[in-house]
N, C-alpha and C positions, 0 to 999 in steps of 0.2 A: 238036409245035407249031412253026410256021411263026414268024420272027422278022419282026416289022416296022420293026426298026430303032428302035423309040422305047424308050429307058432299058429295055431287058429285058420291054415288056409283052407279052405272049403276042399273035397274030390274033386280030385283031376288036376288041379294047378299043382305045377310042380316047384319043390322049394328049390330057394337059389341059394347056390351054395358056394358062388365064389366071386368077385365082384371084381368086373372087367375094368380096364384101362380103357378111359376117355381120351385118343389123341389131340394132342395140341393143335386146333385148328384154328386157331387166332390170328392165322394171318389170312388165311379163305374167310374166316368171318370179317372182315375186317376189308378185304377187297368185296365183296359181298355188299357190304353195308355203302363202300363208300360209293360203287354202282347205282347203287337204288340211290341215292342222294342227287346224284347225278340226272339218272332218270328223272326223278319228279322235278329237278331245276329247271328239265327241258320239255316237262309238259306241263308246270304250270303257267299259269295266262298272266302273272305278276308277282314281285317280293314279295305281296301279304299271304297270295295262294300258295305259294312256297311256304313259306313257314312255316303257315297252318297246317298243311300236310305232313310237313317232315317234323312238328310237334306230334300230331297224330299218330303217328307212326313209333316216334321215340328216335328221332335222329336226330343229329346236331348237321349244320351246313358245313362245319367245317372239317367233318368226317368226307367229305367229297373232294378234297386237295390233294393234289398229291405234289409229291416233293420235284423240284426243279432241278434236273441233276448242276454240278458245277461249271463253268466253261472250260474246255479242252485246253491244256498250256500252250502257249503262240497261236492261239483263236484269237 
């Protein structure tokens, strides 16, 4: 391997030279997650096969709720 002088990176890789902005998607992940929650709720066969999946996985069950909006005024 050929040295190109940049911090030890082998020929051909090119160094990085400026480090991008990660956008805030915290709410796509977050809708994201609470879907998949949802989904294995409605294909497991029981509470324990639920859990155990959605430990598995790294979810919590109550990532799958969503908020109830308020009642309409004179509803």
């Amino acid at each position: 391997m050929r040295d190109n002088g940049l911090s030890g990176l082998p020929a051909g890789f090119p160094a990085v030279t400026e480090r991008t902005e990660i956008p805030d998607d915290s709410a796509l992940i977050a809708e994201q997650r609470r879907r998949a929650v949802r989904a294995i709720a409605s294909a497991a066969t029981d509470a324990d096969d639920c859990a155990l999946l959605l430990d598995a996985l790294g979810l919590q069950a109550s990532e799958g709720t969503t908020s109830v909006p308020a009642p309409r005024p004179g509803h």
